[in-house]
N, C-alpha and C positions, 0 to 999 in steps of 0.2 A: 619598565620605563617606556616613555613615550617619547621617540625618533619623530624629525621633522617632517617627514611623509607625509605621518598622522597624523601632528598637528596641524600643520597646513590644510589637510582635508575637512578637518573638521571647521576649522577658520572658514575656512569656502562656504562648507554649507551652511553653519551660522549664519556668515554674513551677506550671502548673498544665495545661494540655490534654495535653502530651505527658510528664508526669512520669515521670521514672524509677521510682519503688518503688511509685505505685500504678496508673498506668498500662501503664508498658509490663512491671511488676514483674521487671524485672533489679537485680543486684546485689543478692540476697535474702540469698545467706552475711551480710555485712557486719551487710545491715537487721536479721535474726533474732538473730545475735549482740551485736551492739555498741551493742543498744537498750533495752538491761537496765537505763540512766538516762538521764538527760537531758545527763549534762555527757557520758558514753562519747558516746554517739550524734553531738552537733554535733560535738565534737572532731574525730573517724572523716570526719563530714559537711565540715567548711571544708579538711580536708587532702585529701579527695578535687576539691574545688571549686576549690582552689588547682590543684591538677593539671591538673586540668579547665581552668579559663582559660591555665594558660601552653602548656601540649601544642596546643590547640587556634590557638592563634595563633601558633604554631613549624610547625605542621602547614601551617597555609595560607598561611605564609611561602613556604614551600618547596616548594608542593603541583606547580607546574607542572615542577620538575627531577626532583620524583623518578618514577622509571616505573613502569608500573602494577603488573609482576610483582612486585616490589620494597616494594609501599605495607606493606603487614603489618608485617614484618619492620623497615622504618627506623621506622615510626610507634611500633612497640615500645619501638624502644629510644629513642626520644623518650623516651617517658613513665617508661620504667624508669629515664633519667637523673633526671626531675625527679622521679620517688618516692624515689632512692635519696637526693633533696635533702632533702627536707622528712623520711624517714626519721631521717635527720643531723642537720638540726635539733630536732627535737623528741626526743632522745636527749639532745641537749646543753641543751635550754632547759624541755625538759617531761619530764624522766624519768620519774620517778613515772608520768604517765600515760602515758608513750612503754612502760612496762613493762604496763601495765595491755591495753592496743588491743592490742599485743602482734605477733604475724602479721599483724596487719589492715591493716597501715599497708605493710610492701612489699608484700601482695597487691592493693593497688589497682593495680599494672602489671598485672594480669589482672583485673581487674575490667571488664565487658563494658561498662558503661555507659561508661568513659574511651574505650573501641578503639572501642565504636561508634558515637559522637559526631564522633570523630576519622574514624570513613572515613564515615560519611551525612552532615557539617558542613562540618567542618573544609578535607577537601578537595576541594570545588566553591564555596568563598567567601572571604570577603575576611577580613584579619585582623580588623577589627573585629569583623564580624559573628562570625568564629570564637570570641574570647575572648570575648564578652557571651555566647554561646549557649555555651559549653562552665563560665563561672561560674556561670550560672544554672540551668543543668542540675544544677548539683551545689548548685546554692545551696536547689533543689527536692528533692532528694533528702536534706538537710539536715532542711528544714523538716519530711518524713516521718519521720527519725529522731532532731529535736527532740520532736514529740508523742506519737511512740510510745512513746519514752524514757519522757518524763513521766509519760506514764499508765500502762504497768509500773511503774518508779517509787513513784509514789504508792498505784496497788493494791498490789504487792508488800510496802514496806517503810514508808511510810507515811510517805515525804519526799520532797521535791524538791532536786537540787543537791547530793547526798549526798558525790559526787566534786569537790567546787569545787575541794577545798583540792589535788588534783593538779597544777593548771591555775595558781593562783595564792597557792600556799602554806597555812603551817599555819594564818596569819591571817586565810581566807576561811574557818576552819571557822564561825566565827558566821553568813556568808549561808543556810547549810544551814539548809532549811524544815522543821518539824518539824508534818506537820498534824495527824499522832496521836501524842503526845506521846513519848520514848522509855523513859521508865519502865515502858510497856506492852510493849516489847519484842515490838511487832509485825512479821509476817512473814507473807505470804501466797506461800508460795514458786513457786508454779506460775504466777504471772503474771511471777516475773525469770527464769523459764527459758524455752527455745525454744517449748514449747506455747503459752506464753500472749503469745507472740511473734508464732506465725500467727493467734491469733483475735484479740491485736488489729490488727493488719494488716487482716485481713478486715474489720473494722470500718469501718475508716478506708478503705479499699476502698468499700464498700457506701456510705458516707459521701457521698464524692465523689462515686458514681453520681448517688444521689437529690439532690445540689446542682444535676447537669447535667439530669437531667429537671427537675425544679421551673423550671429558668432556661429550659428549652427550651418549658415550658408559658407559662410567660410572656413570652417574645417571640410564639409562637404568640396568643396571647390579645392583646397591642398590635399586629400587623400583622391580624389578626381585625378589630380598631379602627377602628384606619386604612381599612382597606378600606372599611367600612361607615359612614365620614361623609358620602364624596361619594354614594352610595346614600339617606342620609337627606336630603342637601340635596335631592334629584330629586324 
């Protein structure tokens, strides 16, 4: 059984030490393309996380029968079964945006973040462990291309949520954010295209760095502390 510890540890590196798009920056096609908003991007992000948890705990079902020459090739066609699922469904339940994602949605069976989870995870542990670290893997790579969305998004086109109405019909066009108003007919095109895709990325890259120095300067700075109380009682 898996104690909060460990789950908690693995949530961490999921979600943020070991993150797929700013960390280890694979699965960059997806991140670059399908970040041009905020509803493309999570949409892309929970189908791939859906994948991610059921592969990952089918993978380490089965991880002690399959043999080693063998792992590639069965772990594939795991995952190609459950993309070719959620493919299906979202064809039948989310057309409109199942037309929009477009390619993106079978290519997550090649998407390197899924197969690589699946043989450094998946198969050396236990099912639990597999599906929380294969959800949150993707539930982190989500979270990258919920904010990059947003912020192409809103630089580009000067809204947020612009795709709702894909997801949950013509009735969710009211949630659509309008922060500069659309009578201005604004459009900053070079931020919804691929350029403005890597610089922000980099951003959010560079972001993340200076969070981990700043936290590393202050555990440095309280074990400094620590140290130097029994020093002052002497």
């Amino acid at each position: 059984m898996m104690n909060w510890s460990e789950a908690k540890a693995i949530i961490y590196n999921s979600i943020w030490k070991q993150n797929q798009g700013v960390v280890a920056i694979l699965g960059m096609c997806p991140v670059l393309v399908m970040s041009n908003n905020i509803v493309n991007g999570v949409s892309l992000g929970l189908a791939t996380s859906v994948v991610m948890l059921i592969s990952g705990a089918a993978i380490a079902a089965i991880r002690e029968f399959v043999p080693n020459e063998l792992r590639a090739p069965i772990f594939i066609l795991i995952i190609a079964a459950l993309v070719t699922m959620v493919d299906l469904l979202m064809n039948s339940y989310v057309h409109e945006l199942y037309l929009v994602l477009g390619i993106f949605i079978p290519l997550i069976t090649t998407n390197c973040i899924v197969l690589a989870r699946a043989e450094a995870f998946a198969s050396k542990n236990s099912v639990s462990h597999s599906a929380l670290d294969g959800f949150f893997m993707g539930l982190g790579l989500t979270l990258v291309l919920a904010i990059l969305g947003a912020g192409r998004e809103l630089i580009g086109s000067g809204t947020l949520f612009s795709s709702i109405d894909l997801v949950f019909g013509p009735a969710a066009k009211s949630l659509i954010i309008h922060v500069i108003p659309a009578e201005y007919n604004y459009q900053f095109l070079f931020a919804i295209l691929p350029p403005g895709a890597f610089i922000g990325l980099g951003f959010l890259i560079a972001g993340k760095q200076a969070l981990d120095r700043r936290a590393e300067v202050r555990a440095a700075a309280r074990h400094a502390a620590l140290n130097a109380v029994p020093e002052l009682a002497q």
